[in-house]
C-alpha positions, 0 to 999 in steps of 0.5 A: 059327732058334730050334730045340726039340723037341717030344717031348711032341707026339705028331706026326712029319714026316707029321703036319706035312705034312699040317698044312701042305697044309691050313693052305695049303687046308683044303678040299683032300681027303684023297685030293689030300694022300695022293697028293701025300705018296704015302700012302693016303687012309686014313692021311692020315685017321686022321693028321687024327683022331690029330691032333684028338684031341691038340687040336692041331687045334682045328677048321676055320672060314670066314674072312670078310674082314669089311671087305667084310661091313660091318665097317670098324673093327678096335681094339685094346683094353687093358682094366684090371682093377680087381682080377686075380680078376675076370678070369673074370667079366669074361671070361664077360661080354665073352664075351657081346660079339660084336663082341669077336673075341680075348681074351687075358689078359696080363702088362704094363699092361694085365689083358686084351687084345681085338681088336674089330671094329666097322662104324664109329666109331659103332658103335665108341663104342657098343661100348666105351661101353655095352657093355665099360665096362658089364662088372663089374671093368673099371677103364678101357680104352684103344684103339687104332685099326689103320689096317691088317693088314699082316700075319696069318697062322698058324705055320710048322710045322717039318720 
């Protein structure tokens, strides 16, 4: 097991605690993690806005299972670059695609790397044909079409 400190992270045993409940259950109340960890309400709140002002919690959402909304396609996406410096222009653009769920920029082949999600392969072929291949900078792509998620899930806090 690989083992770091995190000294330059401003959080201790608690904090991972409660990180962990809520990564298992965002909805679950304060008061329900201040009992089980045998702590007041209160600090299990101003341990959640210690936590959001380090950035270490980035904010709560809703996850959809977006096969059962009607988006059936999920690909992947190595997108070339023609040159690096368009990386911020091309990302202000691709931005602006809602089907484009994740972008990352990388090291390796490929300039950028994005997962999309469309409804069908028609709507995929719309996607990468009039809208990502119409964004300045992009030289070519290649995708990649997921068969299945096997696997998602967020990191493991250690103790």
């Amino acid at each position: 097991m690989y083992k770091k400190e995190t000294q330059y992270l401003e959080i201790d045993k608690l904090d991972i605690q409660i990180l962990s409940l809520l990564m298992q259950d965002a909805t679950k109340p304060y008061t329900e993690i201040a009992k089980e960890l045998i702590v007041s309400g209160g600090t299990v709140h101003v341990r959640m806005k210690k936590l959001q002002d380090l950035g270490i919690i980035k904010g709560s959402h809703l996850i959809i299972d977006p096969k059962k909304a009607g988006y059936d396609v999920t690909a992947f996406l190595g997108i070339y670059l023609e040159k690096g410096s368009l990386y911020k222009d091309a990302l202000a653009q691709l931005e602006a695609i809602k089907e484009v769920v994740e972008l990352h920029y990388t090291t390796g082949s490929y300039s950028m790397f994005a997962k999309i999600v469309c409804r069908d392969t028609d709507h995929l072929r719309y996607v990468l044909n009039e809208q990502i291949q119409a964004v300045k900078g992009i030289q070519r792509t290649e995708t990649l079409i997921s068969l299945e998620e096997s696997i998602k899930r967020q990191i493991t806090l250690d103790l």
